[in-house]
C-alpha positions, 0 to 999 in steps of 0.5 A: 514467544509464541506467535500467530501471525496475520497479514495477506498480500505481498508487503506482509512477506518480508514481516513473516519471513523475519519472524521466522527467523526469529527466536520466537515460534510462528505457531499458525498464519492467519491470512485472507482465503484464496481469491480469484486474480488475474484476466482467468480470475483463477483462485490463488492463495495469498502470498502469506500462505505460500510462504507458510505453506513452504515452511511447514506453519499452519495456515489458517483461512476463515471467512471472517476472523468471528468465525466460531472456528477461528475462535476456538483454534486461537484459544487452542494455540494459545498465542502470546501475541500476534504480529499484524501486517496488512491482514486486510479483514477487522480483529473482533474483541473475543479475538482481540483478549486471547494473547496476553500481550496483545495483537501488534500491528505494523502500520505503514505511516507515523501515526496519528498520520494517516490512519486507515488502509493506503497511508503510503498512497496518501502520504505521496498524494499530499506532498509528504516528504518524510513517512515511516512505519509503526507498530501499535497495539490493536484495539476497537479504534481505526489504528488508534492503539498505543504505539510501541516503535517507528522508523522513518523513511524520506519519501524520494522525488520520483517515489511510487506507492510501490517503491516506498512500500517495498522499503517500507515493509522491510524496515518495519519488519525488523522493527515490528521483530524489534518491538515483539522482543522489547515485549517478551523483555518487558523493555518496550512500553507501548504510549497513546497517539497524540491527539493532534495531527490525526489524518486518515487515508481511505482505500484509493478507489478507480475514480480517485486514480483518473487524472484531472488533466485541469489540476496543477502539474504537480498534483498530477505528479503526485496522483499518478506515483501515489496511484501506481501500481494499484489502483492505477492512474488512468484517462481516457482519450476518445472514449478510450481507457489509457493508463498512465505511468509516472510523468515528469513536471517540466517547469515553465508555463507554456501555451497547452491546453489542459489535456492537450497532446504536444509531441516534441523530440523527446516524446509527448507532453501533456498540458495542466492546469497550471500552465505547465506541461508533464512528460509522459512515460510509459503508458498502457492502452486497454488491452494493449502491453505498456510501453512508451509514450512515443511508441504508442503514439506512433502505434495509434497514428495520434492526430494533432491536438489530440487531447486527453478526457 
């Protein structure tokens, strides 16, 4: 088939590299424009464009897919379908009627679960202990398309968004591969979602990354895997940011104070509100390199009972 493929950031790389692959012709790429990245907020292009670039695809770049231009060159290609994964802008409906079998989006969760834009993220923060990917046919709705196919993946103790995602955009690449030949061969058939177990996962925000040193050790846990690497888990300790990289739950209840720093010989532990305490591992103080907790504390000659806002 025919294919243009639309994605933008990194977990949409390994999808278009099997594409390409493929037996079918990746024909154009759509992907966000360039955006400034980085503390010289130079323009970069999207990891997607790099890779079509290099394999000599055609790259386009509208600022919104309703752009009249974008319009007229995808009725020009043609397409048969159109593979997403992660393009990060909404497909209009004169889009949506251009190829005959659809746009077929990857979607990192089991829907009806977590639909909307960080389903890993939500998937950790609420205790999931198995997600997966889909890939759905697009339509009008929040990913409410009939759904062609899913892979399931165990969400692991220590897992970060970043570690789930990375396994996840690989799996569901030789799914959504899978689901575009079940398409051409007319032997994948795509079903309506449930109408039970719908949840939704919002973009995590900065806000939704601070930690609440109040709540419970493991939902502390949870926020901090679930916020890294984006948007990060942060706090602030005299009026200073401080990020915070995954931590450890150490079980029994001990007299610390939500917040509160304790050092041991093993390095520096937090109190909760649930009695327990987390180990801290490797932290980040504004405009500083991360490393370990211990490191840090020494660099910054914490005072005892110092506690984090």
């Amino acid at each position: 088939m025919r294919l243009l493929f639309a994605g933008t950031p990194e977990t949409a790389v390994p999808s278009l590299e099997s594409l390409l692959g493929s037996r079918h012709e990746v024909v154009a790429v759509l992907t966000r424009p360039d955006a400034p990245t980085g503390r010289g907020r130079h323009m970069e292009p999207s990891p997607v464009r790099r890779l079509a670039e290099e394999a000599g695809v055609e790259v386009l770049t509208p600022p919104r897919p309703r752009d009249p231009a974008f319009l007229g060159r995808l009725a020009e290609l043609a397409p048969d379908a159109c593979p997403v994964v992660a393009y990060g802008g909404l497909i209009p409906p004169a889009a949506l009627a251009v190829p005959r079998h659809g746009w077929i989006n990857l979607h990192f969760s089991l829907l009806p679960a977590w639909r909307g834009a960080a389903p890993v993220q939500h998937a950790i923060l609420a205790g999931d202990e198995v997600t997966g990917a889909c890939t759905f046919r697009l339509e009008q709705g929040l990913d409410t398309g009939p759904v062609f196919g899913t892979v399931t993946e165990e969400i692991g103790r220590t897992d970060t968004s970043g570690d789930l995602l990375a396994r996840l955009a690989v799996d569901g690449a030789r799914l959504l591969v899978a689901t575009l030949d079940g398409v051409e061969e007319g032997r994948v058939t795509a079903v309506p979602q449930p109408a039970e177990g719908v949840t939704h996962a919002p973009k995590l925000t900065t806000e939704d990354a601070r930690v609440d040193w109040k709540a419970p050790a493991l939902r502390i846990d949870r926020q901090v895997r679930a916020c890294t690497p984006a948007p990060g888990a942060w706090t602030t300790l005299a009026g200073e940011r401080v990020k915070i990289f995954p931590v450890n739950p150490i079980p029994g209840v001990v007299d610390v104070e939500p917040g509160v720093i304790v050092a041991d010989r093993r390095g520096l532990q937090v109190g909760t509100g649930s009695g327990h305490t987390v180990r801290l591992g490797d932290v980040q103080a504004q405009g500083k390199k991360r490393m370990a907790a211990a490191d840090w504390a020494r660099g910054v000659r914490l005072p005892e009972n110092s506690r984090f806002e």
